[in-house]
N, C-alpha and C positions, 0 to 999 in steps of 0.2 A: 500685652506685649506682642509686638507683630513677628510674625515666622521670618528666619532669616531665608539666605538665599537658596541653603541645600536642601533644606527643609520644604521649600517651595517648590523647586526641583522633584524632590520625593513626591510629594502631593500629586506634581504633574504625571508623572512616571506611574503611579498608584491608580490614576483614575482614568490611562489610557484605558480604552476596550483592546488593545492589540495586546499578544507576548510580548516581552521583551527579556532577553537574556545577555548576558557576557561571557563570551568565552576568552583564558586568557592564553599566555603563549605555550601552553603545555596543553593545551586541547581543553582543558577541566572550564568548565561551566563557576563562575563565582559572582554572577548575581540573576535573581530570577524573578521575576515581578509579578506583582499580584494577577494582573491578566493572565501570563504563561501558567499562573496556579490554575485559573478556572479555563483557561480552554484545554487545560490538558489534564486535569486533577493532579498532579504531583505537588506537592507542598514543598516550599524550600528546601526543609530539611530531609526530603525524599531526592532532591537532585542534587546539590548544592557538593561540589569538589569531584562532584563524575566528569568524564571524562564522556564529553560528547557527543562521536561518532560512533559509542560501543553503548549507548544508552538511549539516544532519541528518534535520531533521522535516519532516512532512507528516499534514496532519490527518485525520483517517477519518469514516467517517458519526458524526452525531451528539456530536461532538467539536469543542469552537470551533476556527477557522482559527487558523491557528501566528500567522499576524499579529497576532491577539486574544489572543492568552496573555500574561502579564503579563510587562510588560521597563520599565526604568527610562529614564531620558533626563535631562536635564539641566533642562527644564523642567517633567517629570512625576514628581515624588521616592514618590508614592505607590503603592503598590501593595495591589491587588486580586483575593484569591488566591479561583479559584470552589471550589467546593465538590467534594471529594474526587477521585480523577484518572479523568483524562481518556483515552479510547484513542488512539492516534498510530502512526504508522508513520516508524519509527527506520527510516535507510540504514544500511547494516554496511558494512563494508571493501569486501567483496568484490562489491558493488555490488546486494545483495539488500537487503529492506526489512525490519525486524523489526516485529511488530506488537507492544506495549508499553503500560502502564498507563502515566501520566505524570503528576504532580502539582507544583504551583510552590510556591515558600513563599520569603516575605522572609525576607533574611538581614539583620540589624541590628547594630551592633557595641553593647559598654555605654551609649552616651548615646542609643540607640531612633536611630539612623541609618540608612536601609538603605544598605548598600554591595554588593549584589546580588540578582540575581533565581535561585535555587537549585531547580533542576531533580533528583527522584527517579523513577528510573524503574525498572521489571521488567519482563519476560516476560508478555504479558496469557496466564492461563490456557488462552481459544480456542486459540493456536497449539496449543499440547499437545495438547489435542482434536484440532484439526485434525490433526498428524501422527499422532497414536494410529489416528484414522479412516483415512488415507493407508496405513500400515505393513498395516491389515487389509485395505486394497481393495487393494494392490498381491499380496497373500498369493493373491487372486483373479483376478488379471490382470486388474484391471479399469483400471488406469492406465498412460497415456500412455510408454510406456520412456526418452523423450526429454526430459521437459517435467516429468511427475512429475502430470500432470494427468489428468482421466477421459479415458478411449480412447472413439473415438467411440460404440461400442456403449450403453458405459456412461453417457454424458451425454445421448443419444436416449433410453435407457429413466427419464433423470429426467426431462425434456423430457414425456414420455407421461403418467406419474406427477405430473406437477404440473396440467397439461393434467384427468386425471380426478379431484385434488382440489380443482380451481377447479370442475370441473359440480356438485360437492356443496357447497361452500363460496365462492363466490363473491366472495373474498379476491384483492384485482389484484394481479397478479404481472408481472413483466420478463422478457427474456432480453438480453443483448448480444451481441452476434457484433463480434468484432475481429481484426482483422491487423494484421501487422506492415510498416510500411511501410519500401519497397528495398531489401526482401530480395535482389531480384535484384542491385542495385550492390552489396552487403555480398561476396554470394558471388563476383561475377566479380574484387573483388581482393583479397578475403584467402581465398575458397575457402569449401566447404560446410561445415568446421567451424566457422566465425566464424559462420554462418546459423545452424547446430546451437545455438551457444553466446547467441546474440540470442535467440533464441524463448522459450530456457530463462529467461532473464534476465525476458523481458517477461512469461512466464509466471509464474513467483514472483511478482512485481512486484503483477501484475491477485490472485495469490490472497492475497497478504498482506492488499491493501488491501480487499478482500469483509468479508463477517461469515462465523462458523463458518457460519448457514446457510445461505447461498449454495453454490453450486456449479458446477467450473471443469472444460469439459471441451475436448479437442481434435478438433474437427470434422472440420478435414480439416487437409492437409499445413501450411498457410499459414493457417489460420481457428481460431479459436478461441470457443467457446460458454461463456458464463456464466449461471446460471439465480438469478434475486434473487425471492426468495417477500415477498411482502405489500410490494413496491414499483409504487406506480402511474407513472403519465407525469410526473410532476413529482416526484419523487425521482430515478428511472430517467436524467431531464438530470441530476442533481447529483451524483449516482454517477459517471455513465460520465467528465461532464469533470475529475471528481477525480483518475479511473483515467487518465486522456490523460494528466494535467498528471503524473504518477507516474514512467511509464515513461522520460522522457526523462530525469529526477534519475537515475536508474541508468543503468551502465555496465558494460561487457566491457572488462574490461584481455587488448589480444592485439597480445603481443610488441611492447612497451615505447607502446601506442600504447591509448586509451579508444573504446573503438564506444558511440557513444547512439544510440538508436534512437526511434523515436516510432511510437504506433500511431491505425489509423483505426477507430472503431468504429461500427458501428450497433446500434440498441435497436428494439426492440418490444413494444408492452401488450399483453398476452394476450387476447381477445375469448371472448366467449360457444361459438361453435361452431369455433373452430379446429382444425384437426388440426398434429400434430407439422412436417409440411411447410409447411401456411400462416402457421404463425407463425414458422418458423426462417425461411421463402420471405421475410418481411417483415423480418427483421433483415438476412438475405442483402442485400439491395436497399438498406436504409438503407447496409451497410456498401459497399455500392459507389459510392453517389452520395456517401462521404466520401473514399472513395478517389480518385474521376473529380475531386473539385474541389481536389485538391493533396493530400490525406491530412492525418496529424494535426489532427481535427475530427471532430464526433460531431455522429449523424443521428441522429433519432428520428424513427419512424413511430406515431405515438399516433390516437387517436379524432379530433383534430382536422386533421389531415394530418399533413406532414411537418417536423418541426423543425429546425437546424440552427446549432449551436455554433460 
């Protein structure tokens, strides 16, 4: 007996490689396809009637905010799909972020009604890069054992290297310096693996949500350095509070129990005659004075003083 037509449909829908989900006029998610299973690990029954925007995405540089991507409602039956997709950062299962192309597109039945807002999404290319790059630094021990990030050596000599392509090219560039805030309560009641297992997390976390040419390295034990080429003092805010608001959506599942964590970061604008000390010296400082006023919040030390989120 030959398959009919929805059934055929299904089969297609089934054997994409892409995501595919539906959200409908109430934000909630109510269909999810075998692809969205495996590039995300969540099983239908892990997503299926949540509510969207408080469950998966999070929007990346250059990418409208999730709250602006197109969703239907009861008083707004229209929909306005931008042009070709968008980057975003998908949460997975296991409490990492996938970075992903993502594109909307109205769902309409035969009489031109839309009856959802239809979510495609993939793997954006960068991560590939980015791991292909990772697999060959690691082959050099130039990465973090811990974290998966650059060992300090190796994030000091981009730090230097970016420092002598700004004396030739006088293109403004960032760095962040962040940590991860109480570590210490983390450790004194689940132990130094639950701290091991938070860093890891908030690290993935801060490198998904980068660009390929950024770069994530680990400073010291508790600190973490990020180096953002051709971002001035006014991106360098928009960046870091995107990375704040990031890290606390992810979670450590340990023994039957979620750790979220939150981090504090400081930022600094590269200047004219800095050395590798006086610019890391000025993130050092912003990341303390977010630390000293309760943590999760971000400092910048820019040209005009000190800023603060």
């Amino acid at each position: 007996m030959a398959p009919d037509s929805q059934s055929i449909y299904r089969l297609v829908l089934e054997a994409l490689p892409l995501g595919v989900y539906l959200v409908n006029r109430d934000g909630k998610i109510t269909v999810w396809s075998d692809g969205a299973e495996r590039l995300t690990g969540y099983l239908r029954q892990d997503i299926l009637g949540h509510l969207e925007e408080s469950t998966l995405l999070e929007s990346v540089e250059d990418a409208p905010p999730v709250s602006a991507l197109p969703r239907l409602s009861q008083e707004n039956l229209e929909l306005r799909e931008p042009p070709g997709p968008h980057l975003h950062s998908l949460r997975g299962k296991g409490g990492h972020f996938l970075s992903v192309n993502l594109q909307s597109v109205a769902l309409r039945d035969e009489a031109g009604n839309i009856l959802g807002t239809l979510r495609i999404f993939d793997l954006n290319a960068s991560s590939s890069f980015r791991n292909r790059r990772q697999d060959k630094l690691g082959a050099f021990g130039c990465l973090d054992p811990l974290t998966g990030a650059l060992n300090h050596s190796m994030i000091e000599a981009r730090v230097k290297e970016s420092l002598n392509l700004y004396a030739l090219y006088p293109v403004p560039f960032s760095i962040l310096c962040y940590g991860v805030d109480d570590l210490e309560k983390i450790g004194s009641r689940y132990g130094q693996a639950a701290v091991d297992a938070t860093l890891r997390i908030a690290a993935n976390v801060i490198e998904t949500g980068l660009r390929p040419t950024d770069f994530l390295g680990r400073w010291m034990k508790q600190e973490f350095l990020a180096i953002l080429p051709a971002c001035g003092e006014t991106d360098v805010m928009k960046v870091a509070e995107r990375l704040r608001k990031m890290v606390p959506q992810a979670g450590v599942e340990w023994w039957g129990e979620k750790l979220h964590a939150t981090v504090s970061i400081g930022a600094a604008v590269a200047h004219n005659s800095d050395t590798v000390r006086a610019l890391v010296g000025r993130a050092e400082q912003a990341l303390h004075e977010s630390s000293s006023a309760g943590g999760n919040r971000v400092v910048v030390i820019g040209s005009s003083g000190v800023r603060a989120i």
